[in-house]
C-alpha positions, 0 to 999 in steps of 0.5 A: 500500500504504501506505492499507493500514497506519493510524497508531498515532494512529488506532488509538488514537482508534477502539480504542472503535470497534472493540471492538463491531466485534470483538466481533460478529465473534468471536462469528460466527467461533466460529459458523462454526467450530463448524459445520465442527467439528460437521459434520466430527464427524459425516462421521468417523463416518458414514464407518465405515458397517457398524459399530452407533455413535452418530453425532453430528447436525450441528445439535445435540449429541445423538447419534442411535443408529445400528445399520442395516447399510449397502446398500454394503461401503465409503465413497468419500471424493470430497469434497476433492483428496488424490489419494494419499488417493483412490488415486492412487500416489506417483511413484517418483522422488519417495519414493526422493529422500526415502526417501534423504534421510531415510535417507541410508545409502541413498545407499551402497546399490545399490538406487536409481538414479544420478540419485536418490542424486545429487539426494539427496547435493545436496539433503542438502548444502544443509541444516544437518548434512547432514541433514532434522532441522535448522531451516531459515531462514523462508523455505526452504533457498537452494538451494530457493529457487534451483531454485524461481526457476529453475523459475518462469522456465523456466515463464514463457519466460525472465521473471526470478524472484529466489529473494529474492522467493520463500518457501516454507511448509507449504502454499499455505494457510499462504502465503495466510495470511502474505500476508493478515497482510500485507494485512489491518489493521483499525485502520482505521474500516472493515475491510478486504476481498478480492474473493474468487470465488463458489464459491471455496475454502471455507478462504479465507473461513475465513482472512478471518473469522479476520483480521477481514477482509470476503469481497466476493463477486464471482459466476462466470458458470456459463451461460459455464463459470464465467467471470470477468467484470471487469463483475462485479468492477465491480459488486461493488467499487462494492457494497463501498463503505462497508462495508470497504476493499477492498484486494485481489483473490484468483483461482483458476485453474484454479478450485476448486471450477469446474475453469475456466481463464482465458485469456490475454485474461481475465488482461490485463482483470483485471490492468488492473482491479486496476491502475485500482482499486490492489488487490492480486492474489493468484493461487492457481495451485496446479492450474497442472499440471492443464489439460487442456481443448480450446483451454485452457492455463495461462498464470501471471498473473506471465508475463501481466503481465510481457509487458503491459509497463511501466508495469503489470508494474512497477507492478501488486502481485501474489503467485502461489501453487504448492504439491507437493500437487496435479498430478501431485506430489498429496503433500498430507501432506508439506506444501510450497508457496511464494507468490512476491511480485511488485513490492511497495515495498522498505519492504513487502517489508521488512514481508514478511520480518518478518511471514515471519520470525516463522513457523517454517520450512516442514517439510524433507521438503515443502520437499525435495518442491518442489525435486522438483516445479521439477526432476523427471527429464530426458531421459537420466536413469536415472529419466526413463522410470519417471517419464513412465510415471507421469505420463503414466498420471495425466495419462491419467486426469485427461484420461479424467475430466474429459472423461467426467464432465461428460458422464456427469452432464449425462445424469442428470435434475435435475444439470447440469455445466459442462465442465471445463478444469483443477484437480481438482473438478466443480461440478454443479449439482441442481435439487432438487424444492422437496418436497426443498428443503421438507424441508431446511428442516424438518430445518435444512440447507441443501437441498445438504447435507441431499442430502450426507448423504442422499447418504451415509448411504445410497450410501457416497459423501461430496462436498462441499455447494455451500453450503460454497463459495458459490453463487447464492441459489436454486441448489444444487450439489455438488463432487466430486474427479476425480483419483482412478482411473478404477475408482473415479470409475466407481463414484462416478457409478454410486452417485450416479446410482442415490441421486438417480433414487431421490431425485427419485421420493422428492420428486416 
C-alpha cells in the first residue's frame, strides 16, 4: 500500500503535470454526467405515458411535443433492483422493529409481538437518548457493529470478524466510495486504476471518473455464463501498463448486471492473482442472499481466503461489501450497508478511520435495518413463522424467475440469455438487424438504447441499455430486474416479446 500514497515532494514537482491531466478529465466527467442527467430527464417523463407533455430528447435540449395516447394503461419500471419499488412487500418483522423504534410508545402497546418490542427496547438502548434522532459515531452504533461481526462469522463457519474492522454507511455505494478515497491518489505521474468487470455496475465507473481514477476493463466470458477468467485479468493488467497504476481489483458476485456466481475454485485463482500482482480486492457481495442456481452457492471471498491459509489470508488486502437493500431485506430507501476491511497495515487502517471519520454517520433507521438483516427471527420466536412465510414466498419467486426467464427469452428470435445463478438482473443479449443498428446511428444512440426507448415509448416497459454497463464492441444487450412478482415479470416478457417480433419485421 504504501506505492499507493506519493510524497508531498512529488506532488509538488508534477502539480504542472497534472493540471492538463485534470483538466481533460473534468471536462469528460461533466460529459458523462450530463448524459445520465439528460437521459434520466427524459425516462421521468416518458414514464407518465397517457398524459399530452413535452418530453425532453436525450441528445439535445429541445423538447419534442408529445400528445399520442399510449397502446398500454401503465409503465413497468424493470430497469434497476428496488424490489419494494417493483412490488415486492416489506417483511413484517422488519417495519414493526422500526415502526417501534421510531415510535417507541409502541413498545407499551399490545399490538406487536414479544420478540419485536424486545429487539426494539435493545436496539433503542444502544443509541444516544434512547432514541433514532441522535448522531451516531462514523462508523455505526457498537452494538451494530457487534451483531454485524457476529453475523459475518456465523456466515463464514466460525472465521473471526472484529466489529473494529467493520463500518457501516448509507449504502454499499457510499462504502465503495470511502474505500476508493482510500485507494485512489493521483499525485502520482500516472493515475491510478481498478480492474473493474465488463458489464459491471454502471455507478462504479461513475465513482472512478469522479476520483480521477482509470476503469481497466477486464471482459466476462458470456459463451461460459459470464465467467471470470484470471487469463483475462492477465491480459488486461499487462494492457494497463503505462497508462495508470493499477492498484486494485473490484468483483461482483453474484454479478450485476450477469446474475453469475463464482465458485469456490474461481475465488482461490483470483485471490492468488491479486496476491502475485499486490492489488487490492474489493468484493461487492451485496446479492450474497440471492443464489439460487443448480450446483451454485455463495461462498464470501473473506471465508475463501481465510481457509487458503497463511501466508495469503494474512497477507492478501481485501474489503467485502453487504448492504439491507437487496435479498430478501430489498429496503433500498432506508439506506444501510457496511464494507468490512480485511488485513490492511495498522498505519492504513489508521488512514481508514480518518478518511471514515470525516463522513457523517450512516442514517439510524438503515443502520437499525442491518442489525435486522445479521439477526432476523429464530426458531421459537413469536415472529419466526410470519417471517419464513415471507421469505420463503420471495425466495419462491426469485427461484420461479430466474429459472423461467432465461428460458422464456432464449425462445424469442434475435435475444439470447445466459442462465442465471444469483443477484437480481438478466443480461440478454439482441442481435439487432444492422437496418436497426443503421438507424441508431442516424438518430445518435447507441443501437441498445435507441431499442430502450423504442422499447418504451411504445410497450410501457423501461430496462436498462447494455451500453450503460459495458459490453463487447459489436454486441448489444439489455438488463432487466427479476425480483419483482411473478404477475408482473409475466407481463414484462409478454410486452417485450410482442415490441421486438414487431421490431425485427420493422428492420428486416
Amino acid at each position: 500500500m504504501e506505492n499507493l500514497i506519493a510524497s508531498s515532494g512529488e506532488a509538488k514537482r508534477l502539480n504542472s503535470r497534472m493540471a492538463n491531466r485534470h483538466s481533460h478529465r473534468h471536462q469528460n466527467r461533466v460529459a458523462v454526467r450530463a448524459h445520465h442527467v439528460q437521459t434520466g430527464m427524459w425516462l421521468a417523463q416518458a414514464l407518465e405515458p397517457n398524459r399530452s407533455r413535452s418530453v425532453p430528447s436525450p441528445h439535445n435540449n429541445s423538447w419534442e411535443p408529445q400528445g399520442v395516447r399510449k397502446p398500454y394503461m401503465d409503465v413497468i419500471d424493470v430497469s434497476w433492483g428496488d424490489p419494494h419499488g417493483g412490488g415486492v412487500k416489506p417483511l413484517t418483522f422488519v417495519r414493526q422493529v422500526l415502526a417501534a423504534c421510531i415510535y417507541p410508545e409502541l413498545v407499551e402497546s399490545d399490538k406487536l409481538p414479544v420478540d419485536v418490542k424486545q429487539r426494539a427496547q435493545s436496539l433503542l438502548s444502544a443509541c444516544d437518548g434512547g432514541s433514532v434522532g441522535s448522531y451516531t459515531l462514523s462508523g455505526g452504533i457498537s452494538y451494530i457493529q457487534c451483531s454485524v461481526s457476529n453475523f459475518i462469522s456465523r456466515r463464514d463457519g466460525g472465521v473471526p470478524s472484529s466489529p473494529e474492522n467493520i463500518f457501516m454507511t448509507s449504502g454499499s455505494q457510499r462504502s465503495l466510495m470511502l474505500v476508493l478515497k482510500l485507494l485512489v491518489h493521483n499525485q502520482a505521474s500516472l493515475p491510478a486504476g481498478v480492474l473493474t468487470a465488463v458489464p459491471t455496475y454502471s455507478s462504479f465507473k461513475m465513482m472512478l471518473q469522479r476520483l480521477g481514477a482509470a476503469v481497466v476493463p477486464y471482459y466476462l466470458d458470456e459463451e461460459q455464463g459470464w465467467a471470470m477468467e484470471v487469463e483475462e485479468l492477465r491480459r488486461a493488467l499487462q494492457a494497463s501498463k503505462g497508462v495508470c497504476n493499477t492498484v486494485a481489483l473490484y468483483v461482483i458476485n453474484p454479478g450485476n448486471p450477469t446474475g453469475h456466481v463464482q465458485s469456490r475454485k474461481c475465488i482461490e485463482k483470483v485471490i492468488r492473482f491479486a496476491a502475485e500482482e499486490r492489488l487490492f480486492l474489493m468484493a461487492d457481495e451485496v446479492y450474497q442472499e440471492s443464489v439460487f442456481g443448480e450446483g451454485s452457492e455463495f461462498v464470501s471471498y473473506k471465508k475463501v481466503l481465510s481457509e487458503m491459509g497463511p501466508p495469503l489470508s494474512h497477507t492478501v488486502e481485501l474489503a467485502s461489501f453487504h448492504s439491507a437493500s437487496k435479498g430478501f431485506m430489498g429496503e433500498c430507501g432506508l439506506r444501510g450497508g457496511y464494507v468490512e476491511l480485511v488485513n490492511l497495515d495498522p498505519a492504513i487502517m489508521k488512514y481508514a478511520y480518518t478518511i471514515f471519520s470525516t463522513d457523517i454517520c450512516a442514517p439510524v433507521t438503515g443502520q437499525l435495518a442491518l442489525e435486522l438483516m445479521a439477526n432476523p427471527p429464530r426458531p421459537g420466536d413469536p415472529s419466526y413463522p410470519v417471517y419464513t412465510q415471507e421469505t420463503q414466498s420471495i425466495r419462491a419467486m426469485l427461484v420461479h424467475n430466474m429459472n423461467w426467464v432465461p428460458e422464456f427469452l432464449n425462445n424469442i428470435p434475435g435475444i439470447s440469455c445466459q442462465p442465471m445463478m444469483g443477484g437480481a438482473f438478466v443480461f440478454p443479449r439482441l442481435y439487432l438487424p444492422q437496418a436497426a443498428i443503421e438507424k441508431a446511428k442516424v438518430v445518435g444512440m447507441q443501437p441498445d438504447l435507441w431499442y430502450c426507448k423504442r422499447l418504451l415509448e411504445e410497450a410501457g416497459v423501461c430496462v436498462g441499455p447494455g451500453c450503460e454497463y459495458g459490453q463487447k464492441e459489436g454486441t448489444h444487450h439489455i438488463r432487466l430486474c427479476v425480483m419483482t412478482p411473478v404477475e408482473t415479470m409475466e407481463e414484462v416478457l409478454k410486452r417485450l416479446k410482442n415490441f421486438h417480433l414487431h421490431f425485427l419485421k420493422e428492420f428486416s
